[in-house]
Each structure stands twice: as C-alpha cells, then as structure tokens.
C-alpha positions in Angstrom: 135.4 150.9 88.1 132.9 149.8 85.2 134.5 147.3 82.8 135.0 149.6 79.6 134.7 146.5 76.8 131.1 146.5 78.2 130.1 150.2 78.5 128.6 151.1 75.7 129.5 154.8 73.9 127.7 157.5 74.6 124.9 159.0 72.4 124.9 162.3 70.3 122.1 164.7 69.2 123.3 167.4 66.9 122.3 170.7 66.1 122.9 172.3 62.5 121.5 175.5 62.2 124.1 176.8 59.7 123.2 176.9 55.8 124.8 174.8 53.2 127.2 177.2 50.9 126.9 179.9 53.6 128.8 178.6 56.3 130.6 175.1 57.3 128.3 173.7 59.5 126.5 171.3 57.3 130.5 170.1 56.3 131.5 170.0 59.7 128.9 168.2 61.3 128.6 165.5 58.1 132.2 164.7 59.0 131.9 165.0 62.8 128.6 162.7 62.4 130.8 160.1 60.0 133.6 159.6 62.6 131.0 159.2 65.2 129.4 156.1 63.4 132.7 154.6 61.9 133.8 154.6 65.9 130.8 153.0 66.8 128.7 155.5 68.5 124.9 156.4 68.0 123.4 159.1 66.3 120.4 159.9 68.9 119.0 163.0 66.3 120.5 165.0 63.9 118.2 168.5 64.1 118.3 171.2 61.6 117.2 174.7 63.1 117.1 177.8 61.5 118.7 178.7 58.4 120.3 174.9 59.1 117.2 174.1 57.6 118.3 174.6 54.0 119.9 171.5 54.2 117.0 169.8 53.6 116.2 171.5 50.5 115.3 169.5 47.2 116.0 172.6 45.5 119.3 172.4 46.3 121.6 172.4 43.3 125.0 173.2 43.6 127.4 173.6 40.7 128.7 170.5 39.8 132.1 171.6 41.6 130.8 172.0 44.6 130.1 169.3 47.1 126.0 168.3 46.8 125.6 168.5 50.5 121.9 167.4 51.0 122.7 164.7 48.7 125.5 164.0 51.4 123.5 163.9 54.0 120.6 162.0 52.3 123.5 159.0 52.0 125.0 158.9 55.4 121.6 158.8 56.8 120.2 156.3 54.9 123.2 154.3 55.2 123.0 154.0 58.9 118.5 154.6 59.6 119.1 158.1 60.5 116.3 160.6 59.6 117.4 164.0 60.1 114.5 166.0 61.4 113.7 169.9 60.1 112.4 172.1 62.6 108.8 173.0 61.4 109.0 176.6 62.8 112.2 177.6 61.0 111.6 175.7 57.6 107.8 177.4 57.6 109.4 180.4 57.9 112.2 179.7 54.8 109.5 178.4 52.7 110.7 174.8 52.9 107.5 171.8 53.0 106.6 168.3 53.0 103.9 167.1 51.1 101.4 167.6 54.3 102.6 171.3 55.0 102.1 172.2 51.3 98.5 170.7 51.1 97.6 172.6 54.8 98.6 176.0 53.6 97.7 175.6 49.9 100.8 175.9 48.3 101.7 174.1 45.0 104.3 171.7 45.7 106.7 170.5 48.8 110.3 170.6 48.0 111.4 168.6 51.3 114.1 166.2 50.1 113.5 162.8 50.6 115.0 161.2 53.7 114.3 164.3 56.2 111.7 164.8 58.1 109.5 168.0 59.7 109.3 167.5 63.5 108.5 170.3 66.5 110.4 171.1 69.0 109.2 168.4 71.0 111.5 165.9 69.1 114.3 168.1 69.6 113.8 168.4 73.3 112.9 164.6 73.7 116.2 163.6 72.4 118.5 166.3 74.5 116.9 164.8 77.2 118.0 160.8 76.5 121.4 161.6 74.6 124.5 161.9 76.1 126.0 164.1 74.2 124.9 167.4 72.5 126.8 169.2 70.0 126.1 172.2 67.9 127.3 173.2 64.4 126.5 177.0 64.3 126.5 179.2 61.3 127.4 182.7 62.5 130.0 184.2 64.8 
C-alpha cells in the first residue's frame, strides 16, 4: 500500500465548451477549478471548445450585476500560472483572435483577452494524455 502523505494528487484537464451568460459552465468549472487548487491539486489545462470559447472574449461586458466571468478567470489563472488555452478551430469560427490570427486573415483588431491563449488540438490531446483526471463543463443538454 503506497504511503498516501507522499502520493501526490492527481492532475486535472478541463473542458469548458459552454458560454458565459448562456449556460453555467464557465461558473461551474471556475468553482470546481478553485476547490481543486485550494486542496492542493494541479491544474494540467484548462481548454475552452466551442461556444466555451467566449470565455475568452475581451468584448466581454456584462452589466455591472452580473458576475464579469472572463475577468474571473483572467484572476484565478494568473494567480496560480495557469493559461487557459482557446481552441483555434472553434474561436476562428466565433470570430474571436489574437493579435497573430488578426494580422494572418487581415482583420482590424484581436479581441483575445489577455491571459488566454489560441492552441490546436494538439495541446488539448497532449494534456488528456499526461493528466489524470478529465472533466467536462458542457453547455447544452
């Protein structure tokens, strides 16, 4: 039997691919992410896929009542080196850049928020592959 004060707690990739102020996702998965650290386990990726990838809007400007949930994000992931990494597919597809997508299809600005990043695929499946742990935070039934 391994000795348990030495094991060290398992890793977690997560998944968001619901929207901020469509579904909970984003909510759930900040607060799901949040316990994970404060019980001293590691964030391996945090990945936003499809419509997911809203979170990562600058644009992003809820009413002052409502919980400013990129701005959430931006903090717990710079509080603890996490980079939460955009699909490039899905944020092509809903219009969402970085300063090097804007300039390669000529558009005139990037509204990526600071602090996420555009990644393929390739990251996502790299990180499935050496975390322990996967969870998703869907945004339909």
């Amino acid at each position: 039997m391994p000795d348990i004060s030495t094991t060290s707690k398992p890793g977690y990739s997560l998944v968001i691919t619901g929207a901020p102020y469509v579904s909970q996702a984003p909510a759930t998965a900040h607060a799901f992410c949040q316990t994970l650290l404060e019980t001293g386990h590691k964030i391996d990726l945090v990945f936003l896929y499809g419509d997911g990838v809203h979170l990562a809007s600058a644009l992003n400007t809820p009413p002052s009542d409502e919980t400013d949930w990129t701005s959430r994000w931006q903090a717990l992931a710079g509080e603890h080196q996490i980079t939460p990494v955009v699909c490039i597919a899905s944020a092509l597809r809903r219009g969402l850049l970085n300063d090097e997508e804007a300039r390669r299809y000529e558009k005139p600005a990037a509204n990526l928020a600071n602090g996420f990043a555009i990644a393929g695929l390739g990251e996502w499946v790299q990180a499935v592959t050496s975390s322990d742990r996967v969870v998703y935070f869907h945004g339909g039934a």
